[in-house]
N, C-alpha and C positions, 0 to 999 in steps of 0.2 A: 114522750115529751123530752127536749133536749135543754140542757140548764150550762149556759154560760159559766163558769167558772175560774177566779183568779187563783191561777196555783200560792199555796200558802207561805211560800220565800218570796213571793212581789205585793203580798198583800202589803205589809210594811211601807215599802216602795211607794207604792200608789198611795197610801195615808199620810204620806211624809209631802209627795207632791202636791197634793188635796189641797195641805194645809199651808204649805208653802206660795201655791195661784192664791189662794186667800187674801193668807197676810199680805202679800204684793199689793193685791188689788185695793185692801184695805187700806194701806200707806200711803200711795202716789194720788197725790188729788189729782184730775184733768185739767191741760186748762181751756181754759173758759174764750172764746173769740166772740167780742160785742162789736153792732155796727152800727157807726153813728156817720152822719156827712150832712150835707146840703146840697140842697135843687138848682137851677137855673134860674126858677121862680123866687127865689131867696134872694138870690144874688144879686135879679134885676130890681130886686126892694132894699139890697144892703149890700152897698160893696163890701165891709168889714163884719165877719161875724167871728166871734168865741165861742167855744164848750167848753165842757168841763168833764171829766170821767174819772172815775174809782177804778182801779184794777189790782190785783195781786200780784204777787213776779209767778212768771212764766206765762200771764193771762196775754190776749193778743186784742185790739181793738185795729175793725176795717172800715176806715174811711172815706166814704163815697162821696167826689167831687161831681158836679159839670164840667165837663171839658168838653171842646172844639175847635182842635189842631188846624183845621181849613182856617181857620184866621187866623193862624200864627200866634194864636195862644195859648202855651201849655204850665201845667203846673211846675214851678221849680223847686229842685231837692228839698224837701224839708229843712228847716234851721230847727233845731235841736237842744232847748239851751243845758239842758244834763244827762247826757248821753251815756253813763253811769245807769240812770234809769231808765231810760226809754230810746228802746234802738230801731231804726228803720229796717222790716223784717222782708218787705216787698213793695214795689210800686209798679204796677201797670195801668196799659187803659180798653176798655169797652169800647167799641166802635157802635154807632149806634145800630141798631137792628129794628124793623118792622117784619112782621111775618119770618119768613126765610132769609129777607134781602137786607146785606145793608144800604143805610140810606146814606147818601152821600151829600157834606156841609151840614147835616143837624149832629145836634148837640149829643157827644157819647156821654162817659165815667170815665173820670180816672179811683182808680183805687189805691191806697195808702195804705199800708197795715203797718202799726207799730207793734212790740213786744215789747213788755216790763221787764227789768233785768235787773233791778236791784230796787230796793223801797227807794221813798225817798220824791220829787217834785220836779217834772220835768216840762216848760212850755216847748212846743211843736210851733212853730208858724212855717204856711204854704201859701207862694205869692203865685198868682197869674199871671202871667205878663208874657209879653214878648220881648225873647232874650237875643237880639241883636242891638248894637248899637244904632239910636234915634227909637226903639221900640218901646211901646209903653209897657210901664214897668210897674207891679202890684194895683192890677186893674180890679182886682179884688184878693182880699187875703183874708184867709182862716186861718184860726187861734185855735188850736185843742189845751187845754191844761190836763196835764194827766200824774194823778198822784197815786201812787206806786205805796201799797200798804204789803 
C-alpha cells in the first residue's frame, strides 16, 4: 500500500495556505446580480412604469426591456440622477429568437445592468423613442429607484 505523504518543511506551508483560502473566502462577500424589467405586454397597458430595488454596493441589478429596432425605436442612455451610486455597468440587446432562427420585426430585449457603487439613492429613468429629429420621443419610459445600503 502506497501512502501519499507531505514532507514535514511544507507541512506548515500548506496550514498557512489552508487558512489563508479560508479567511479570504470568509471576508469577501459575492455579489449578488438581480433581475428585474418589463414585457411588451406591460407596456401596451402602461406607457410609464417605476420600480423600486434594495441593493448593497458591488451588487448588480439586470434590467430586461422590450425592444424593437425595426421601428426605429430604441432605448436611450439611461438618465442617472446619482451616479455616485448607481453606475451603468453594461447595455446591450437580444435579437428576438424562435427555435434556432431569428425572427425578423418581433419584439427582442434590451438589457441594462447597473452596479451600486457607493450607498446612498439613485433614480435611473430609460426613454423609448426614436432619436432623430420629428421622432417620437419617451413612447414609453421606465423608472428603477434604486437605493444603494
Amino acid at each position: 500500500m502506497t501512502h501519499n505523504t507531505i514532507p514535514g518543511a511544507r507541512r506548515p506551508l500548506l496550514g498557512l495556505l489552508v487558512i489563508g483560502l479560508v479567511a479570504t473566502g470568509c471576508t469577501f462577500a459575492t455579489a449578488k446580480v438581480a433581475e428585474m424589467g418589463v414585457g411588451c405586454d406591460q407596456f401596451a397597458a402602461q406607457k410609464s412604469i417605476t420600480q423600486t430595488t434594495e441593493m448593497a454596493v458591488g451588487d448588480q441589478v439586470k434590467v430586461t426591456l422590450c425592444s424593437n429596432p425595426t421601428t426605429g425605436f430604441a432605448w436611450q442612455e439611461p438618465e442617472i440622477s446619482d451616479a455616485a451610486a448607481v453606475s451603468l455597468a453594461d447595455k446591450s440587446f437580444g435579437a428576438p429568437v424562435t427555435g434556432n432562427a431569428n425572427v425578423v420585426g418581433a419584439a427582442g430585449t434590451d438589457y441594462v445592468t447597473l452596479k451600486a457603487t457607493a450607498k446612498g439613492t439613485s433614480t435611473v429613468v430609460l426613454r423609448y423613442s426614436q432619436p432623430w429629429a420629428g421622432g417620437t420621443s419617451s413612447e414609453w419610459t421606465y423608472t428603477l429607484t434604486v437605493t444603494v445600503l
